[in-house]
C-alpha positions as CSV (number, residue, x, y, z in Angstrom):
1,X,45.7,375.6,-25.9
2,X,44.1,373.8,-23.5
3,X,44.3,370.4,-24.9
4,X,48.2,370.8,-25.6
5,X,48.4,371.7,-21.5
6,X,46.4,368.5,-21.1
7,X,48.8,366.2,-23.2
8,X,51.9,368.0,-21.5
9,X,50.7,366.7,-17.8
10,X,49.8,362.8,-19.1
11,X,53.3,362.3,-20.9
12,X,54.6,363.6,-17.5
13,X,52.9,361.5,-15.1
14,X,53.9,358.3,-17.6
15,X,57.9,358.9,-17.0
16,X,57.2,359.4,-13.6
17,X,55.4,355.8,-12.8
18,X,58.5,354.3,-15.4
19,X,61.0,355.4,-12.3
20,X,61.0,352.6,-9.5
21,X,61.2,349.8,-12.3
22,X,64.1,351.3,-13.6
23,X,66.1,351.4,-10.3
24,X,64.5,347.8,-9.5
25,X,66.7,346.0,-12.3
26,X,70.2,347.8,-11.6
27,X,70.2,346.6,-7.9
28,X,73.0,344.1,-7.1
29,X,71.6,340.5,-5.2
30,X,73.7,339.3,-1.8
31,X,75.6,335.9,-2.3
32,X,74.9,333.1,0.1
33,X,77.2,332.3,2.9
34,X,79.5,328.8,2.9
35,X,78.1,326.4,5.5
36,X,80.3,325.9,8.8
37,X,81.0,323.1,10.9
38,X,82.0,322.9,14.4
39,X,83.6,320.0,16.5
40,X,82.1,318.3,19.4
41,X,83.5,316.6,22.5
42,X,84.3,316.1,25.9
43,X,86.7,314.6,28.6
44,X,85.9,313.3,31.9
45,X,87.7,311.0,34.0
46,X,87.0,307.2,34.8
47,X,85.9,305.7,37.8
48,X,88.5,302.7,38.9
49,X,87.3,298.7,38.1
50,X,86.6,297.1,41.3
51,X,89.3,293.8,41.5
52,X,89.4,291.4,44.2
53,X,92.7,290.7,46.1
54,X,94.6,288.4,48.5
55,X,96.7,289.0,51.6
56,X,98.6,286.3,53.4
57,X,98.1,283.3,51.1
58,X,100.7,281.2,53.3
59,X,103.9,279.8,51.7
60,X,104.9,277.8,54.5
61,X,103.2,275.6,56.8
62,X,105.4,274.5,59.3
63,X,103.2,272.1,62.0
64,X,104.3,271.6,65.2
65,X,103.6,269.6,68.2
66,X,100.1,270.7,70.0
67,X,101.5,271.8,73.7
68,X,105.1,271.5,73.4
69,X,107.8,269.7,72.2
70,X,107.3,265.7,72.6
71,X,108.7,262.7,71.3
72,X,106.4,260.1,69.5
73,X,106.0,256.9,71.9
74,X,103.7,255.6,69.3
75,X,100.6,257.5,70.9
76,X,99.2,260.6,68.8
77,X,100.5,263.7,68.7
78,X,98.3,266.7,67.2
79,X,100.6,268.9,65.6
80,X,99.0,272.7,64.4
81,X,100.6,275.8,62.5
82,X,98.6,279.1,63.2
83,X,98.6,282.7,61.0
84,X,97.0,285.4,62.5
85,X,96.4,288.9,62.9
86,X,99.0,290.8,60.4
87,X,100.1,287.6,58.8
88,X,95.8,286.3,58.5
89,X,93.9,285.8,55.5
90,X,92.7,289.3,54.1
91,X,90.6,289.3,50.8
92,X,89.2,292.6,50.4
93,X,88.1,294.5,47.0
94,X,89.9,297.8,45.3
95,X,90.8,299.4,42.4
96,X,92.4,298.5,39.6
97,X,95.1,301.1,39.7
98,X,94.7,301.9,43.4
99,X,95.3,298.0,45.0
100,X,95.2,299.1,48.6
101,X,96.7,296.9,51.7
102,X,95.4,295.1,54.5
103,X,93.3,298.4,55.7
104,X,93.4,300.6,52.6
105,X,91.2,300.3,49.4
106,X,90.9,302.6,46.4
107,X,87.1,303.9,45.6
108,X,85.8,302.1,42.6
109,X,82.7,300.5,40.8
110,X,81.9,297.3,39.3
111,X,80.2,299.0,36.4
112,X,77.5,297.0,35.0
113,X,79.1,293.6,35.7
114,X,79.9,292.7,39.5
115,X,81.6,289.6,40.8
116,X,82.2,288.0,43.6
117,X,85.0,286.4,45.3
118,X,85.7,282.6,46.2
119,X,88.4,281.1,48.0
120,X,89.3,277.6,47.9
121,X,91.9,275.8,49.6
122,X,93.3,272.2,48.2
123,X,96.6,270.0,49.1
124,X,97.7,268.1,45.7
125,X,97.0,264.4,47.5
126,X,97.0,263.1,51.2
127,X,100.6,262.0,51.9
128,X,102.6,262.8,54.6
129,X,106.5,261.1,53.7
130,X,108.5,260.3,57.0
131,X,112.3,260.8,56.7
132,X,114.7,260.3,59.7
133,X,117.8,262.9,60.1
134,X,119.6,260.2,60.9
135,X,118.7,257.2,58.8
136,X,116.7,258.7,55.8
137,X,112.7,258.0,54.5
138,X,110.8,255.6,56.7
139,X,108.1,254.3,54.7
140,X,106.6,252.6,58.2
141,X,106.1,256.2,59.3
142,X,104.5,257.4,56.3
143,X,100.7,258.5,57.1
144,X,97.6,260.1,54.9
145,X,95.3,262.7,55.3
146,X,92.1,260.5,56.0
147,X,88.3,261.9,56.3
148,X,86.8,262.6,59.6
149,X,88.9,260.4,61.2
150,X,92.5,262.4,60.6
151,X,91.6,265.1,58.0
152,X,94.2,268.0,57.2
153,X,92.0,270.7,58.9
154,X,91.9,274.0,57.5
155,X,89.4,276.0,60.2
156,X,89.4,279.8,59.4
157,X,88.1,282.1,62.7
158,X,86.1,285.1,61.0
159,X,87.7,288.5,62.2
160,X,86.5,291.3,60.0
161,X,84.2,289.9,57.7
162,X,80.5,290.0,58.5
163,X,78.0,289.8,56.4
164,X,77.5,289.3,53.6
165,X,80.7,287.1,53.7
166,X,80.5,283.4,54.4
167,X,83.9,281.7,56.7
168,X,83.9,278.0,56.3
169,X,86.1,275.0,58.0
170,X,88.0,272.7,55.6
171,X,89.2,269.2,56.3
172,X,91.2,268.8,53.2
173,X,91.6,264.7,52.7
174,X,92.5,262.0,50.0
175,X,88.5,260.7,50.1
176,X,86.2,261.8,47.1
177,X,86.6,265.6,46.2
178,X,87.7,266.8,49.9
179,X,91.4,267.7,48.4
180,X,90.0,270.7,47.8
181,X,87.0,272.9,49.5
182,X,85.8,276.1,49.6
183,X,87.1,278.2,52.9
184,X,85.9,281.7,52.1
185,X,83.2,283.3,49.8
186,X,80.2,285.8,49.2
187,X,77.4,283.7,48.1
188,X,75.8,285.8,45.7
189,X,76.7,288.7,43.2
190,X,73.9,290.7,45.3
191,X,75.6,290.6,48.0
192,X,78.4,292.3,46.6
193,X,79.1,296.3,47.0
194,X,78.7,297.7,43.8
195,X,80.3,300.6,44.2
196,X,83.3,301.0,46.7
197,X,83.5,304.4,48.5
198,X,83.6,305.1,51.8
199,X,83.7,301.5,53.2
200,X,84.4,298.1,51.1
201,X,83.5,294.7,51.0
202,X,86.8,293.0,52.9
203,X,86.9,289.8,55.0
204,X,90.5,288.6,57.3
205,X,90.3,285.5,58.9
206,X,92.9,283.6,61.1
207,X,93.9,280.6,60.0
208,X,94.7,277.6,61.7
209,X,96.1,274.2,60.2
210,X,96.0,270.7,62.1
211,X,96.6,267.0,61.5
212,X,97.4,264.2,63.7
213,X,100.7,262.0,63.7
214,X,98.9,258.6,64.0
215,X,99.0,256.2,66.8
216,X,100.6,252.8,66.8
217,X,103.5,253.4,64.4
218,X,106.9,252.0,64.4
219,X,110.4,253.6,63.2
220,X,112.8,252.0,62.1
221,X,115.2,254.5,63.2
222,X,113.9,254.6,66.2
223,X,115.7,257.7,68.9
224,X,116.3,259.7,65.7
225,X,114.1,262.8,64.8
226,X,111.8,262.2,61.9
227,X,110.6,264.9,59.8
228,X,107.6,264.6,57.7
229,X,106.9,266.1,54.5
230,X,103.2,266.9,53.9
231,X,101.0,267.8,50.5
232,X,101.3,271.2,48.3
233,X,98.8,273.4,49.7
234,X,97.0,275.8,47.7
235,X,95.1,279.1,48.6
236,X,93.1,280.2,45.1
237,X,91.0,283.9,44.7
238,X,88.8,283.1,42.0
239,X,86.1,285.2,41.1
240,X,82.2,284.3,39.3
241,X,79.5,286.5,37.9
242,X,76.7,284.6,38.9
C-alpha cells in the first residue's frame, strides 16, 4: 500500500509541471503596426530687396540769361537753368514693392549682395546750333561746349545727403571723356545701409546748369532773336557691387 500511495503523488506532480507549456503554445502573437509619415513645413514672410531710385532727372533744360533779359552786343552772356527743392535731384534707396517718394521709403535689406548707387551725367557732343526766328540757322552763331574755358557746367549743391554720399561738380565738354562725369555716388559698397529701417540711405541735391554765349560773334540776322539748340543731356542711376 504504501508504494502504490507513493506512485499516485509522482504521476500527479508530473501533469502538474506539463500545465504552463501547454497554455504557452495556444497564445495568439500581436502584429506590428504600418510605419507613418508626417509632412513638414513652414511659411514666413519676406523682407523687401533694397532698389535704388531717381527723382527729378530733368527733361528740360531751358537756360536763360544770368541777371535778366539782355540782348547779345557781341560781349558774353552767362546764361543758367536752376532745379531745386521739390523739383531737385533725389536718389534715395527702397523696396522693391514699396518704391517710396521724395521723403518716404519702404523697410528693406540688401540680403547678402548690396550695391551702390552712381549717377552720371553726359550731353551726346558739345554743340550748341544758332537759329534766328526771323531768318533761320546761323552757322556764325553756332558755339561748343569747350573745357575750362566755356564748359557746360553741371554743379550739384548737396542738401540732404551727408555722408557717406559723395556730391561732385561736372563741366560736361567735347575734350577727351568730359561728355560725360560722374555727379553723384557712394564710393564704396561699405558704405551702404544694408538694411533699411528706420532711416535710409537718400541724397537730394539742387542742380544748377551754366554755359556761356561766347564773345565776339556776328549774326547774320542781326535785331532778330536767336535761339540756340544745345546737346541731349542725360541723368543715368546705375548701380555696382564692388
Amino acid at each position: 500500500m504504501a508504494s502504490k500511495k507513493f506512485i499516485g503523488v509522482l504521476l500527479m506532480g508530473l501533469a502538474g509541471l506539463s500545465l504552463p507549456a501547454v497554455v504557452a503554445s495556444t497564445g495568439a502573437s500581436a502584429e506590428t503596426p504600418a510605419p507613418s509619415t508626417a509632412s513638414t513645413g513652414t511659411s514666413i514672410v519676406t523682407e523687401e530687396l533694397c532698389t535704388w531710385y531717381m527723382l527729378g532727372a530733368p527733361s528740360t533744360i531751358s537756360l536763360t540769361p544770368t541777371g535778366g533779359a539782355v540782348e547779345y552786343v557781341g560781349d558774353v552772356v552767362p546764361v543758367s537753368a536752376a532745379f531745386a527743392e521739390g523739383d531737385n535731384l533725389n536718389v534715395y534707396s527702397s523696396g522693391n514693392v514699396t518704391p517710396g517718394d521724395r521723403s518716404t521709403f519702404g523697410e528693406c535689406t540688401f540680403y547678402s549682395s548690396p550695391t551702390r548707387p552712381i549717377v552720371t551725367v553726359s550731353i551726346e557732343d558739345d554743340a550748341f546750333t544758332a537759329t534766328a526766328v526771323v531768318g533761320g540757322a546761323d552757322t556764325s552763331m553756332d558755339f561748343e561746349a569747350i573745357s575750362v574755358t566755356n564748359a557746360f557746367n553741371v554743379n550739384a549743391t548737396d542738401d540732404t545727403c551727408g555722408s557717406p554720399w559723395t556730391v561732385i561738380n561736372a563741366g560736361l565738354s567735347g575734350e577727351g571723356v568730359a561728355l560725360s562725369e560722374v555727379l553723384t555716388t557712394i564710393a564704396t559698397v561699405g558704405g551702404v545701409d544694408g538694411r533699411v529701417e528706420s532711416t535710409n540711405d537718400r541724397c537730394a541735391t539742387d542742380l544748377t546748369f551754366s554755359i556761356n554765349i561766347p564773345e565776339g560773334m556776328t549774326p547774320v540776322y542781326a535785331g532778330q532773336t536767336y535761339n540756340w539748340e544745345g546737346p541731349g543731356f542725360t541723368t543715368a542711376l546705375t548701380t555696382s557691387g564692388a
